[in-house]
DRENKOL-257419 format. One record per residue (C-alpha): residue number from 1; residue in three letters; x, y, z. Coordinates in steps of 0.02 Angstrom, whole numbers, plus 50000, padded with zeros to 5 digits. Example, Ala and Ser with C-alpha at 12.3 -4.5 7.8 and 13.67 -1.06 7.14 Angstrom:
(1, "ALA", (50615, 49775, 50390)) (2, "SER", (50684, 49947, 50357)) 
***
This chain:
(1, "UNK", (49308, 50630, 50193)) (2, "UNK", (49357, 50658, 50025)) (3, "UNK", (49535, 50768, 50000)) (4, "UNK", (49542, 50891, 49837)) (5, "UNK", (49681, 50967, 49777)) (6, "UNK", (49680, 51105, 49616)) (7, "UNK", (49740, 51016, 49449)) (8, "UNK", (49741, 51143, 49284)) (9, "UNK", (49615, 51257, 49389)) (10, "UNK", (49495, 51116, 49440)) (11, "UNK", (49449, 51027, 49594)) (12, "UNK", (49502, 50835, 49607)) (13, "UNK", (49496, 50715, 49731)) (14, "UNK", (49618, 50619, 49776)) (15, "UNK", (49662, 50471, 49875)) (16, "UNK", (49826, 50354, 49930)) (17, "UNK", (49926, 50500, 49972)) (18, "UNK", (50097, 50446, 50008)) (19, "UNK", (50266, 50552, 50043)) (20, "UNK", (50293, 50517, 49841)) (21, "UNK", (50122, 50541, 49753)) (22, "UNK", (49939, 50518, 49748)) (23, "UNK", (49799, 50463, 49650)) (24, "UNK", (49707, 50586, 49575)) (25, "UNK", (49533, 50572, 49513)) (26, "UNK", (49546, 50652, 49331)) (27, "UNK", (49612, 50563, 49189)) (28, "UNK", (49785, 50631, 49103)) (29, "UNK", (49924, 50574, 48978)) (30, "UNK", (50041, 50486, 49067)) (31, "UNK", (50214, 50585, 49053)) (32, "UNK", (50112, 50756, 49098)) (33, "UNK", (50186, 50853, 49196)) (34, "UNK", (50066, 50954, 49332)) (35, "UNK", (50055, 51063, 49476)) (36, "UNK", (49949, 51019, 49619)) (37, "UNK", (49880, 51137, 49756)) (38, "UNK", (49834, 51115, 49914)) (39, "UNK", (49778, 51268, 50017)) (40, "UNK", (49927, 51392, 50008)) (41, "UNK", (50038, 51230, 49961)) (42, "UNK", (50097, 51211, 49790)) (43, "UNK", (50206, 51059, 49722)) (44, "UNK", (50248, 50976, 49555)) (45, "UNK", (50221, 50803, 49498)) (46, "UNK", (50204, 50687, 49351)) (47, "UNK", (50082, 50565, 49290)) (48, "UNK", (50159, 50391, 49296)) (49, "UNK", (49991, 50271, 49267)) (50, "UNK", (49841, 50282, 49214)) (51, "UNK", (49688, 50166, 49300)) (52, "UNK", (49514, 50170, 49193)) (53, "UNK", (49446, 50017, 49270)) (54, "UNK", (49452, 49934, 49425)) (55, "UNK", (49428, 49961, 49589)) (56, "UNK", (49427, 50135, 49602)) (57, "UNK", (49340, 50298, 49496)) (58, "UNK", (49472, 50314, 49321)) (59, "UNK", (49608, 50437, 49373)) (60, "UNK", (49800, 50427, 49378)) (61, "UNK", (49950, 50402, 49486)) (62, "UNK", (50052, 50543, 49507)) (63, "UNK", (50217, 50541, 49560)) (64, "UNK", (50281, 50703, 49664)) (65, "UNK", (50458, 50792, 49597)) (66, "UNK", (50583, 50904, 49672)) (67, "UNK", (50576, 51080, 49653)) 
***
């Protein structure tokens, strides 16, 4: 079972949730800042890496921030 969250208005998947980020299948500049929703949940984060090869689908690492 896939889980999406809302990036920019668009529905991403993303996998290796953690208590301090994801990764989120959609590419972005590292540095970005975004918010991510959930359901009724809303929370910010930033883009730490980028991955365009590998294992996985390309995407990015996100790392969650304090309100």
């Amino acid at each position: 079972m896939d889980l999406r969250v809302e990036v920019a208005g668009r529905e991403v998947v993303a996998d290796d949730v953690s208590a301090t980020g994801m990764f989120l299948g959609v590419v972005l500049p590292v540095g970005d800042e975004i918010e991510l929703r959930l359901g009724e949940t809303r929370c910010r984060a930033v883009v730490v890496h980028r991955d365009e090869g590998g294992a996985r689908p390309p995407g990015v690492g996100v790392a969650f921030t304090r309100p």
